[in-house]
N, C-alpha and C positions, 0 to 999 in steps of 0.2 A: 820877603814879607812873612806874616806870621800872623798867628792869634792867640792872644793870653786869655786866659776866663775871667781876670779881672779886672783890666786895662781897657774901656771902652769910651762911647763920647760921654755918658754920665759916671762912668767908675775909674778907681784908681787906686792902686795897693796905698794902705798906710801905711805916710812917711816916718820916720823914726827920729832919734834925736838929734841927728849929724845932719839934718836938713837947714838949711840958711847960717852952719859953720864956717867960718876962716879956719884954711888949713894951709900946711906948705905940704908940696908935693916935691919928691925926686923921683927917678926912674934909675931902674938896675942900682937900688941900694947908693947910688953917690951922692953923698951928702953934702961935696963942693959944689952941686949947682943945681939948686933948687927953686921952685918957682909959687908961688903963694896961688890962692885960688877958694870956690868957697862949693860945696854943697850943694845942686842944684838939685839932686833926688835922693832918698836912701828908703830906699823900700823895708819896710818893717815884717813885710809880708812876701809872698811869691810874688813875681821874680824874685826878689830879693835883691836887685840894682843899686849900687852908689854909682854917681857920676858927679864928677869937677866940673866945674866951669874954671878954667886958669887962666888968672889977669893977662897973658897973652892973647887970649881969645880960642885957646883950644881946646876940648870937651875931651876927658877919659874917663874909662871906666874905672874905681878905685880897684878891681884887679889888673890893671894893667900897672900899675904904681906903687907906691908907699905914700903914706900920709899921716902928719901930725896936726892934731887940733890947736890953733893959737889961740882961742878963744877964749880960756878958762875962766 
């Protein structure tokens, strides 16, 4: 458990531009097997958090990953 000073039930860091993007994610750099996914937070602010949601249905943090925007 934890407490952030700006993350509460009426506050929330603002999101930044990478919020509701399609991106592809790989893991450990391999670019043979990558899995698509989109944005579900990117904190502009402290924390400072990106997180995937990935069309598999699994949530990472984008430091746990690499990721390209397909968006453009």
């Amino acid at each position: 458990m934890g407490l952030v000073r700006n993350i509460g039930f009426d506050r929330f860091p603002e999101q930044g531009k990478y919020k509701g993007r399609t991106v592809r994610v790989c893991f450990e750099y391999d670019l043979s097997r990558t899995v698509d996914g989109v944005v579900i937070r990117d904190d502009a602010e402290f924390p400072g958090r990106t997180i995937i949601q990935l069309d598999d249905g699994r949530v990472v943090l984008a430091s746990e990953c690499q990721f390209q925007l397909l968006d453009d």
